[in-house]
N, CA, C and O of each residue as an XYZ file, in Angstrom:
704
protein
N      57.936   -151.599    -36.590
C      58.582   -151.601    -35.304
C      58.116   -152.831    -34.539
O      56.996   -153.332    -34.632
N      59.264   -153.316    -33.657
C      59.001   -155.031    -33.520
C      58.821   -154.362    -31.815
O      59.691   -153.671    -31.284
N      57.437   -154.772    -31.120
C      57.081   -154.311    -29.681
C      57.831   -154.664    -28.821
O      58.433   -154.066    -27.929
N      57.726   -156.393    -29.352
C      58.598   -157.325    -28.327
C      60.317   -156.656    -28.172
O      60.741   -156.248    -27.091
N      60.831   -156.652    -28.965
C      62.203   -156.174    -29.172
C      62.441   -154.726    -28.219
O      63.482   -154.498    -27.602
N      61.411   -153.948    -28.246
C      61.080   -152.492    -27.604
C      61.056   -153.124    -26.270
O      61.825   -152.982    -25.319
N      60.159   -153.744    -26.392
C      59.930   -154.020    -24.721
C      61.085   -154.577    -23.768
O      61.236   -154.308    -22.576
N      61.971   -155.527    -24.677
C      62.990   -156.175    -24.021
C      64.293   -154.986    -23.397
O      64.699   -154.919    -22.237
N      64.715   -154.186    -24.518
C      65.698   -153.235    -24.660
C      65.136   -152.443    -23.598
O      66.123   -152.142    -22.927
N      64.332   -152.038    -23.169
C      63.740   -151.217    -22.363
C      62.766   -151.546    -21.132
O      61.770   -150.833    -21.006
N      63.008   -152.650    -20.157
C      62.440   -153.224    -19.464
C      62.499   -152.596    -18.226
O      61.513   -152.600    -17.489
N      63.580   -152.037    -17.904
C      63.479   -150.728    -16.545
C      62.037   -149.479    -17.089
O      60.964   -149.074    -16.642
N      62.585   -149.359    -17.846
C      60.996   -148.329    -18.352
C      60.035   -148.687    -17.894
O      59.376   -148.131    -17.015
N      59.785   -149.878    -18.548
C      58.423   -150.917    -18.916
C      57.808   -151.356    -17.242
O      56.707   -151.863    -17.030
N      58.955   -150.968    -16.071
C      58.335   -151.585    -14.909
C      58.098   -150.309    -13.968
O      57.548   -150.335    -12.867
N      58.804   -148.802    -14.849
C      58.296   -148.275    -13.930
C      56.795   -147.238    -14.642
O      55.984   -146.579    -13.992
N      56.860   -147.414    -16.016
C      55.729   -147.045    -16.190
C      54.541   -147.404    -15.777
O      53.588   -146.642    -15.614
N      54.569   -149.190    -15.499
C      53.581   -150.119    -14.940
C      53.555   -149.723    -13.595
O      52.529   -149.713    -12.914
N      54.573   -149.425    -13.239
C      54.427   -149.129    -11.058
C      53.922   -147.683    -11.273
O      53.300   -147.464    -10.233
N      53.847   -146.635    -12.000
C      53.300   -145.276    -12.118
C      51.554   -145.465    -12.444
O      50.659   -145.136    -11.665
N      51.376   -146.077    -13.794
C      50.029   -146.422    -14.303
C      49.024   -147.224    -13.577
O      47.814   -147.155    -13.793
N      49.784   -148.250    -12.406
C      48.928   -148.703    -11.251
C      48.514   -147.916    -10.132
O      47.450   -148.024     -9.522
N      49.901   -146.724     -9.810
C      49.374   -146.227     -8.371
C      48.642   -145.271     -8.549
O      47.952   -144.836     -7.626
N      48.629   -144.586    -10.108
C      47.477   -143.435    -10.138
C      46.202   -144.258    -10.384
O      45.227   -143.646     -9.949
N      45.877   -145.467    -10.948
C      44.703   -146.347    -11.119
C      44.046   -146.657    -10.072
O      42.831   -146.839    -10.151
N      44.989   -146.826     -8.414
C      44.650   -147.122     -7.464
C      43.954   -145.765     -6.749
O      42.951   -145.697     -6.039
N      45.049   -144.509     -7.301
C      44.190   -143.432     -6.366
C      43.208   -142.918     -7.274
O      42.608   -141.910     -6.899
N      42.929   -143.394     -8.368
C      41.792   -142.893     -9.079
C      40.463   -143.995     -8.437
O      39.318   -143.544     -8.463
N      40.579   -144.700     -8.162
C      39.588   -145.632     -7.823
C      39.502   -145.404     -6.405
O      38.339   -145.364     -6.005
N      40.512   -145.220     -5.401
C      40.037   -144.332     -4.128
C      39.475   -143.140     -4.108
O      38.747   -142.781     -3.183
N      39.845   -142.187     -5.437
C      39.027   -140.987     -5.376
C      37.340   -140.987     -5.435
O      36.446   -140.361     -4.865
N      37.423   -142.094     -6.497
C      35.988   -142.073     -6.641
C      35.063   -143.376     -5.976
O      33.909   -143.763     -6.154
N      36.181   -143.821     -5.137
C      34.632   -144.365     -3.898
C      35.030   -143.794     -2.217
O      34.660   -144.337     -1.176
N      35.903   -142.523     -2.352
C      35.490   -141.425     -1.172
C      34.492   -140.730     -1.628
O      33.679   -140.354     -0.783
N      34.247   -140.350     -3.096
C      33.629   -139.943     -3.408
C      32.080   -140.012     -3.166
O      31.432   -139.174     -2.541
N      31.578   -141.178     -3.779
C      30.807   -142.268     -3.520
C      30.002   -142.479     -2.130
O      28.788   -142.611     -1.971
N      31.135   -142.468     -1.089
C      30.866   -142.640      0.299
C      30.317   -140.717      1.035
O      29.538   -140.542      1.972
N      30.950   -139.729      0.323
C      30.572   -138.389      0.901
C      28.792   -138.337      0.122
O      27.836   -137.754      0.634
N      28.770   -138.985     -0.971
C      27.450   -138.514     -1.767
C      26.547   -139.209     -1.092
O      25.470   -138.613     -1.083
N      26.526   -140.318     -0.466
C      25.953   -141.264      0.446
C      25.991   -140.254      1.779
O      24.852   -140.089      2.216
N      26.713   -139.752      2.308
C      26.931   -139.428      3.974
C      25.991   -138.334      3.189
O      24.869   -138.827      3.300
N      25.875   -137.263      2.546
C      25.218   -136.109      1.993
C      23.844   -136.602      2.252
O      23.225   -136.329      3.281
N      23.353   -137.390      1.216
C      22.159   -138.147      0.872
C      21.209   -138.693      2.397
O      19.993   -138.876      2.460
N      21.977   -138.816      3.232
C      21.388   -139.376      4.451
C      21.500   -138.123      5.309
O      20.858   -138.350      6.335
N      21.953   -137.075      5.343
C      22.217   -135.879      5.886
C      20.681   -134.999      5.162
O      19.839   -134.409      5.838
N      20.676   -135.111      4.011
C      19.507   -134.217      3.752
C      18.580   -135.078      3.561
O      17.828   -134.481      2.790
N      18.076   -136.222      3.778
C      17.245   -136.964      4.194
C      16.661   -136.788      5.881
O      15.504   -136.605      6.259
N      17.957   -136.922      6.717
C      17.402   -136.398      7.902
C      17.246   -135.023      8.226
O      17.319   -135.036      9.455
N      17.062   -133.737      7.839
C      16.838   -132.581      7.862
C      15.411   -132.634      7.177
O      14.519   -131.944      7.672
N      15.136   -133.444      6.027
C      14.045   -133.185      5.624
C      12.783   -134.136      6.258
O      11.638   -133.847      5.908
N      12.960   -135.065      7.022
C      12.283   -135.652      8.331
C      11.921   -134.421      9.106
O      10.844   -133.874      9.344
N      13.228   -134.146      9.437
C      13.150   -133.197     10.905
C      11.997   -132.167     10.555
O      10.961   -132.179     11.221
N      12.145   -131.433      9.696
C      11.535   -130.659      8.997
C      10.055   -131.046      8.688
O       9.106   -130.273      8.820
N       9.960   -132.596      8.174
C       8.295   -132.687      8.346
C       7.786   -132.739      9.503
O       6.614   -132.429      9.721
N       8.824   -133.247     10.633
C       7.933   -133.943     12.047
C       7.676   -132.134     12.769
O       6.619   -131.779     13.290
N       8.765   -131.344     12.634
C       8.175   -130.217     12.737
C       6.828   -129.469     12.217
O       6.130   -128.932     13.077
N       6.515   -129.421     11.161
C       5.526   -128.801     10.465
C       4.267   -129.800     11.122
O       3.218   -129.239     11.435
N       4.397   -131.222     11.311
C       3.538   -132.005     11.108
C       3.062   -131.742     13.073
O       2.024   -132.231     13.519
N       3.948   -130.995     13.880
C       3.409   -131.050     15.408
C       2.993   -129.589     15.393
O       2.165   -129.169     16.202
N       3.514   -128.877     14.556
C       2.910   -127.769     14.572
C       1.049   -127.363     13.698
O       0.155   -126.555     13.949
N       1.234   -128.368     12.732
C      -0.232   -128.500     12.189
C      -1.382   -129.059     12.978
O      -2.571   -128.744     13.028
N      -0.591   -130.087     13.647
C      -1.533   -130.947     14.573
C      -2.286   -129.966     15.757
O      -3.500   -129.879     15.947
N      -1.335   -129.345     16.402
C      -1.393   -127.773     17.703
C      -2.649   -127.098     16.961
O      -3.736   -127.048     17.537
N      -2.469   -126.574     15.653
C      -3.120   -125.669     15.241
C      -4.668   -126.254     14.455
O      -5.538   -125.499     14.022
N      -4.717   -127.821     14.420
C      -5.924   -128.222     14.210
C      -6.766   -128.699     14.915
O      -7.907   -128.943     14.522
N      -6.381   -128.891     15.971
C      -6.798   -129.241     18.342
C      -8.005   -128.417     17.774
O      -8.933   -128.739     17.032
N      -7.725   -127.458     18.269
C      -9.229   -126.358     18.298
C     -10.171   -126.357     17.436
O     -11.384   -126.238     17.611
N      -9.337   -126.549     16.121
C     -10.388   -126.726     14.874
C     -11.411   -127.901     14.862
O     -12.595   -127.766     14.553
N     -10.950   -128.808     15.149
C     -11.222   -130.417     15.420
C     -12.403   -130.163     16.873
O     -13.475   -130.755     16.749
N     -12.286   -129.668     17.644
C     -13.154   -128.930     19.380
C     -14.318   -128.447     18.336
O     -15.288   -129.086     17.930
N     -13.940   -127.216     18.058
C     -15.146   -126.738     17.224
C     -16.002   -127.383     16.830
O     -17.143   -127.474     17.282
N     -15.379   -128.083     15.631
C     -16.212   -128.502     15.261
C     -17.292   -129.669     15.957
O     -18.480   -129.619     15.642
N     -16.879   -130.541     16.761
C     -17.279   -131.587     17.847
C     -18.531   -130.382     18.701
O     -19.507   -130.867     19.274
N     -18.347   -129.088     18.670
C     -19.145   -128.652     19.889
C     -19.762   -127.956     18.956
O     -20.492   -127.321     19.717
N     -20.055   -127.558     17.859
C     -21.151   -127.363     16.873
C     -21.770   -128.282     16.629
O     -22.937   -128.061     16.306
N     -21.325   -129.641     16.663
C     -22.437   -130.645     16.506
C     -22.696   -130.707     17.619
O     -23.146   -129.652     18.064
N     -22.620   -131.429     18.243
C     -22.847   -131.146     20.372
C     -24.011   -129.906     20.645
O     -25.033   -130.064     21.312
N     -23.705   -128.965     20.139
C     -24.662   -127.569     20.520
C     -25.993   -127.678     19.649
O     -27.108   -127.430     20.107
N     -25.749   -128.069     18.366
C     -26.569   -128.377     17.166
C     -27.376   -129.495     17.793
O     -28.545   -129.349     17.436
N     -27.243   -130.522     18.558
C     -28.309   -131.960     19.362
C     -28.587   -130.961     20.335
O     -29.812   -130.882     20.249
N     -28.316   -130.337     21.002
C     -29.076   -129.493     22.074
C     -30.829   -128.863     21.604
O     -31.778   -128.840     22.388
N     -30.864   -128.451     20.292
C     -32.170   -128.061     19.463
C     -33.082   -129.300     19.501
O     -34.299   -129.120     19.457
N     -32.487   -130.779     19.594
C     -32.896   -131.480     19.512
C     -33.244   -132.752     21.103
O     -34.191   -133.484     21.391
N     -32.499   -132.579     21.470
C     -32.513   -133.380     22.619
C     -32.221   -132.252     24.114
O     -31.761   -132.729     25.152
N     -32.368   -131.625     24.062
C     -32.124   -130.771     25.385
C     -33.429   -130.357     26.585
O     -34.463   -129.692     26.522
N     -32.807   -131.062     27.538
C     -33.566   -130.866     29.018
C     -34.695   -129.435     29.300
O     -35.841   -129.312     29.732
N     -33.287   -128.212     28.620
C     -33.922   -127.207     29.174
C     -34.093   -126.609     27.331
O     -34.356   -127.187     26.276
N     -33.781   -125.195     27.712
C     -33.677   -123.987     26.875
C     -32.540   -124.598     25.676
O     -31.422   -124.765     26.162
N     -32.618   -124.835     24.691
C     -32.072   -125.384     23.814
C     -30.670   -124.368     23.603
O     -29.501   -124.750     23.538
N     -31.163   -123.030     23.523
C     -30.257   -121.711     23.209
C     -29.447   -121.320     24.393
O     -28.575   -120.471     24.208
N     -29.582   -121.731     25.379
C     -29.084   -121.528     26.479
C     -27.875   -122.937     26.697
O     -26.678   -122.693     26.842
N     -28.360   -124.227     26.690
C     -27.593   -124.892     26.742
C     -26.649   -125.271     25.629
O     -25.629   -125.929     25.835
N     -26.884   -124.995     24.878
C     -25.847   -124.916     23.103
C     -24.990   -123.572     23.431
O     -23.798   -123.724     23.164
N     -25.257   -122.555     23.844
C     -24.768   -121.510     24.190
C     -23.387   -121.867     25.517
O     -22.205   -121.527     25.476
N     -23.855   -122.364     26.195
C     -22.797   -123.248     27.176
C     -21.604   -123.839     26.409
O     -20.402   -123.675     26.620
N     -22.307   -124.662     25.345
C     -21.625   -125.587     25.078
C     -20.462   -124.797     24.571
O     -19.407   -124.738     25.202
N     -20.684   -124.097     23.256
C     -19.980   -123.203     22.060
C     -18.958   -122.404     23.697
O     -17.924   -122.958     24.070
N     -19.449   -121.246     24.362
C     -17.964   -120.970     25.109
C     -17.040   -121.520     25.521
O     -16.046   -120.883     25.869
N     -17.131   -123.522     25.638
C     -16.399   -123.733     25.785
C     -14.820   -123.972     24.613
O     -13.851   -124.712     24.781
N     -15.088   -123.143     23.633
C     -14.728   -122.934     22.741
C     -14.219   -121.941     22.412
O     -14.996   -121.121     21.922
N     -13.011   -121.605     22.489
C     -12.680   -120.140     22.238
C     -12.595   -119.789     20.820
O     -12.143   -120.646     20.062
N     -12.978   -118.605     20.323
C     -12.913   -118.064     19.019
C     -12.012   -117.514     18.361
O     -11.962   -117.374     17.139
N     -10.891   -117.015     19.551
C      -9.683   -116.564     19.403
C      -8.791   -117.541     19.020
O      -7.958   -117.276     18.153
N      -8.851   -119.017     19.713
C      -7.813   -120.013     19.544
C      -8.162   -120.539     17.764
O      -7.285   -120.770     16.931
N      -9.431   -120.614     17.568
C      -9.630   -121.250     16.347
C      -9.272   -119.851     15.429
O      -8.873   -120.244     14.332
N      -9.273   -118.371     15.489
C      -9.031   -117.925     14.571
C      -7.138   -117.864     14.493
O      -6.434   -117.844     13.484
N      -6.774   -117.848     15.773
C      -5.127   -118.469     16.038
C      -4.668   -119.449     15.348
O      -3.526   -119.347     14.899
N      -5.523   -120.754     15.071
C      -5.243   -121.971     14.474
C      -5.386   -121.517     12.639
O      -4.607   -121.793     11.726
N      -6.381   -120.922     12.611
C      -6.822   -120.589     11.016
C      -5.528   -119.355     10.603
O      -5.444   -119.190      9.386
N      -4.787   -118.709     11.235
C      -3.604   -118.567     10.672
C      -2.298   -119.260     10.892
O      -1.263   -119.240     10.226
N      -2.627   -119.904     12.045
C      -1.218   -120.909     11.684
C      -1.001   -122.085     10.525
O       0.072   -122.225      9.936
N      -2.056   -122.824     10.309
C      -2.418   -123.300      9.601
C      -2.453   -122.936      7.916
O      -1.962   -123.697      7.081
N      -3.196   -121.494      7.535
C      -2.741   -121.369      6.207
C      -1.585   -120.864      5.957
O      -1.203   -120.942      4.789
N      -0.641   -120.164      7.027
C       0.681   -120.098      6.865
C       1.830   -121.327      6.421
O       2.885   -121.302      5.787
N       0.972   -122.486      7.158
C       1.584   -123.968      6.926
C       1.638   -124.469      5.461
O       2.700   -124.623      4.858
N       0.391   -124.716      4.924
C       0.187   -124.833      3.703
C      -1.520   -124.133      3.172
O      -1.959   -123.104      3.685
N      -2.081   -124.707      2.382
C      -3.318   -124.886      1.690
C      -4.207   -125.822      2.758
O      -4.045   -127.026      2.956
N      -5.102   -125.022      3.335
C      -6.078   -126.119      4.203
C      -7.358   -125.384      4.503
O      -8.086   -125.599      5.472
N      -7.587   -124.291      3.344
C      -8.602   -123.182      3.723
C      -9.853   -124.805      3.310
O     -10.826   -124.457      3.979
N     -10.179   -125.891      2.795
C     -11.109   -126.437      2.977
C     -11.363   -126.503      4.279
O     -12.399   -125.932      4.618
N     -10.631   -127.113      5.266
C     -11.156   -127.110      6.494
C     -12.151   -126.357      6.809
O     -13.289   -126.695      7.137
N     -11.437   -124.716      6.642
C     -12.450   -123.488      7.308
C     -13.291   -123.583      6.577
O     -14.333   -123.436      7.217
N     -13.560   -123.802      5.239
C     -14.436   -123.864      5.001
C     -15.298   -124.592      4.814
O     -16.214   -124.417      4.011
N     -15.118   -125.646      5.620
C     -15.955   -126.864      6.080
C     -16.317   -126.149      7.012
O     -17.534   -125.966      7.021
N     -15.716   -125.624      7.871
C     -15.903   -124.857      9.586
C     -17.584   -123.862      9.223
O     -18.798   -123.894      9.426
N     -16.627   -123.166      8.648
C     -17.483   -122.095      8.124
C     -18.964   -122.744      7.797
O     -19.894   -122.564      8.583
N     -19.081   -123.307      6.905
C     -20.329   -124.092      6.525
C     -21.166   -124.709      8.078
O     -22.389   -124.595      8.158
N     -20.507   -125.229      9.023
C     -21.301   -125.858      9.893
C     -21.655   -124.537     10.796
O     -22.681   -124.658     11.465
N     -21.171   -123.677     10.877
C     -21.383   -122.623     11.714
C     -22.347   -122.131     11.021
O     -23.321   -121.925     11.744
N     -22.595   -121.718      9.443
C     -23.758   -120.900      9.557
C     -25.368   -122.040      9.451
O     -26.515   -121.594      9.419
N     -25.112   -123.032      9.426
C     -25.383   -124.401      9.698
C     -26.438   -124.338     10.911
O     -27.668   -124.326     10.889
N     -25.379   -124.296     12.144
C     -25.800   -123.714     13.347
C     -26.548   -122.638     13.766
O     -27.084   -122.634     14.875
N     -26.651   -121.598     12.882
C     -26.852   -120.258     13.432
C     -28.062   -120.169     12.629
O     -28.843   -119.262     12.915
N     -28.328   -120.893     11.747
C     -29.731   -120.791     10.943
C     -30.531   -121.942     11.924
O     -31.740   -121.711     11.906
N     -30.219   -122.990     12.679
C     -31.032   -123.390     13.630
C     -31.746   -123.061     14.677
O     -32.683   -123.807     14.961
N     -31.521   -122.016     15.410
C     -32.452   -120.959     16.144
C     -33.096   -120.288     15.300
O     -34.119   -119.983     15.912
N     -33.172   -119.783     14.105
C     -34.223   -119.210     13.642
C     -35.140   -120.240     13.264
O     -36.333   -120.207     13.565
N     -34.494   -121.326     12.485
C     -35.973   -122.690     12.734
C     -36.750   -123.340     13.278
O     -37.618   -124.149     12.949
N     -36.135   -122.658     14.736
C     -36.699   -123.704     15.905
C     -38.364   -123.352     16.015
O     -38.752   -122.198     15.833
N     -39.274   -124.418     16.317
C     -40.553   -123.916     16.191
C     -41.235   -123.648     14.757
O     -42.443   -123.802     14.580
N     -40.731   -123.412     14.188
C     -41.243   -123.403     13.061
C     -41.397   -124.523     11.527
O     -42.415   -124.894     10.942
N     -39.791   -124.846     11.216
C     -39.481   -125.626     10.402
C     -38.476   -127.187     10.860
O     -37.259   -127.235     10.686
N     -38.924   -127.822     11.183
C     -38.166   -128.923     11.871
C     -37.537   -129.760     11.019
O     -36.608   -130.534     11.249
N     -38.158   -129.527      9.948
C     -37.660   -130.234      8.508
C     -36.198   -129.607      7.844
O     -35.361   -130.282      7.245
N     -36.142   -128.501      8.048
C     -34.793   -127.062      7.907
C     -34.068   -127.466      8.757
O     -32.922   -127.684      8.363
N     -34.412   -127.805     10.547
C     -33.504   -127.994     11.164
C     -32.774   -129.512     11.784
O     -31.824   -129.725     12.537
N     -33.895   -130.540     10.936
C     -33.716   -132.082     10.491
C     -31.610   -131.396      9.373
O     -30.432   -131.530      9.704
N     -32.156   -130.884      8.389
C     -31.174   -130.838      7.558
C     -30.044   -130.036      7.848
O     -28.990   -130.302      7.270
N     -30.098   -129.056      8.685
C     -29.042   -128.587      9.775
C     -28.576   -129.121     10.359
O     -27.388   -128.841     10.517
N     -29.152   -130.280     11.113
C     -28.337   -131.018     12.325
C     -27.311   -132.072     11.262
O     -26.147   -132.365     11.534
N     -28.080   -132.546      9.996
C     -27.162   -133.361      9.276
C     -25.823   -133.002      8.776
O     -24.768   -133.626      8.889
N     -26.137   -131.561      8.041
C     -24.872   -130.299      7.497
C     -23.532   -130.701      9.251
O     -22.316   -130.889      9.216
N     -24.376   -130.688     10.360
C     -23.268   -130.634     11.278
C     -22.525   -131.794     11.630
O     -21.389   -131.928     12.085
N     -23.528   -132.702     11.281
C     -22.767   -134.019     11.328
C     -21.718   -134.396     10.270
O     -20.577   -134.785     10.520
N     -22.250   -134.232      9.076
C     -21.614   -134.505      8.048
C     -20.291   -133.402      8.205
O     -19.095   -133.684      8.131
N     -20.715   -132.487      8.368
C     -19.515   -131.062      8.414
C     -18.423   -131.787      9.341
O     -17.359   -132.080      8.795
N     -18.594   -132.099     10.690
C     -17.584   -132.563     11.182
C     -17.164   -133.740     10.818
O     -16.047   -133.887     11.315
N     -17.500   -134.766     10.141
C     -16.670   -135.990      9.518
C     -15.879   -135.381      8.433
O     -14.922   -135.922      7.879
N     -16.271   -134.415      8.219
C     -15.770   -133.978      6.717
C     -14.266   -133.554      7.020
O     -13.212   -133.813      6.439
N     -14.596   -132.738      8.254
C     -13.162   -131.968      8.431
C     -12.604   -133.289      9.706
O     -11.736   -132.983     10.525
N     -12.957   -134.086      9.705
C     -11.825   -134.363     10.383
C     -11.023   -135.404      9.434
O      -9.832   -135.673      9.594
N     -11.884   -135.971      8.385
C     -11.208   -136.251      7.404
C      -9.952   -135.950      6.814
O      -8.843   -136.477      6.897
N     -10.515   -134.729      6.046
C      -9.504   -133.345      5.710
C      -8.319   -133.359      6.219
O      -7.197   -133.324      5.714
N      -8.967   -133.453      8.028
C      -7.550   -132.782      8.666
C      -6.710   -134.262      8.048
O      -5.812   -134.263      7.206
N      -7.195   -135.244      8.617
C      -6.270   -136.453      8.650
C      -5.796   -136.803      7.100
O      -4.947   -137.655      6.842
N      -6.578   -135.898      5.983
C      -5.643   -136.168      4.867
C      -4.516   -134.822      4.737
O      -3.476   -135.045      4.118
N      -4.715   -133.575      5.265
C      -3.394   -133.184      5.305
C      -2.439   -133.406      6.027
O      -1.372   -132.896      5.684
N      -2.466   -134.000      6.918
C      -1.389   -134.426      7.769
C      -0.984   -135.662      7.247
O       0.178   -136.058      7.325
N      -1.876   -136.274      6.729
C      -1.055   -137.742      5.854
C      -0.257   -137.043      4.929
O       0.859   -137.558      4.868
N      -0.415   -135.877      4.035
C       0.449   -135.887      3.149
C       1.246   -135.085      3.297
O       1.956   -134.864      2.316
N       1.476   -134.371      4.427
C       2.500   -133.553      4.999
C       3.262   -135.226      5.609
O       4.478   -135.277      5.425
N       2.620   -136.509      6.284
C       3.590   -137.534      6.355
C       5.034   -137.884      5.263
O       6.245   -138.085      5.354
N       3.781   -137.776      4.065
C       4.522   -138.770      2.636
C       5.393   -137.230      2.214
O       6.259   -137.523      1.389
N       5.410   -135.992      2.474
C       6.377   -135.276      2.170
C       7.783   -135.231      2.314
O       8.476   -134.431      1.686
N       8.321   -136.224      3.276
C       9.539   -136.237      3.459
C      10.554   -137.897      3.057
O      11.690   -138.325      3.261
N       9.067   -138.443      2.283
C       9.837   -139.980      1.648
C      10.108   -139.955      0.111
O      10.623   -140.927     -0.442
């Protein structure tokens, strides 16, 4: 079969098959860069929900680590009172700590593990508190016990504020 010969005899065909085979080529190639353009509008849609979503978690972690972050600052603070204090060591460390509520930090210690994994903190917390509370029984007696107490409180609070500032960094990088 001779093409050319086909093609000639039949040239009304031949121009409207070509005007059919272009305009579906054209809406096939509009289909798929509306396409293209909704997967993009999508893509930037759940990109910004999942921002929104960290800057949320990330003001609500911050609220709930305030107090934790106090604490700990006024356990070391109360902990130099054994050491440097005017009067009654137990009396003025005792000052210090009410200004501290126990309710807000145990408030924070469930908002917080509801958030994610951050029981190190508390239990950084935890550690400087009994830290603290073994320093009145040393006083007078072992200064060397309460040399290494006052350090536990120092170190305890760099520790957690560390902590805090590495979970909140990676509650940052959660939404890139």
């Amino acid at each position: 079969m001779d093409v050319g010969k086909l093609l000639q005899e039949n040239a009304g065909v031949v121009g409207i098959v070509g005007a059919v085979v272009g305009f579906v080529a054209s809406q096939l190639v509009q289909i798929w860069r509306d396409h293209q353009t909704e997967q993009r509008a999508i893509g930037r849609e759940l990109r910004a929900d999942k921002r929104a979503q960290r800057d949320s978690k990330l003001a609500r972690m911050r609220a709930a680590f305030k107090p934790v972050i106090l604490a700990s600052w006024a356990l070391q603070d109360a902990g130099n009172e054994f050491f440097m204090s005017a009067g009654d060591p137990q009396v003025t460390s005792a000052a210090i700590l009410s200004l501290v509520s126990t309710e807000r930090i145990n408030d924070a210690r469930a908002d917080l593990l509801l958030e994610g994994d951050v029981r190190d903190v508390f239990d950084e917390l935890q550690r400087m508190h009994t830290a603290f509370t073994h320093m009145p029984l040393m006083m007078g007696r072992h200064e060397e016990s309460m040399g290494k107490d006052l350090e536990s409180l120092k170190s305890g609070r760099a520790k957690i504020e560390k902590l805090v500032d590495d979970h909140l960094r990676e509650v940052e990088r959660s939404a890139d």
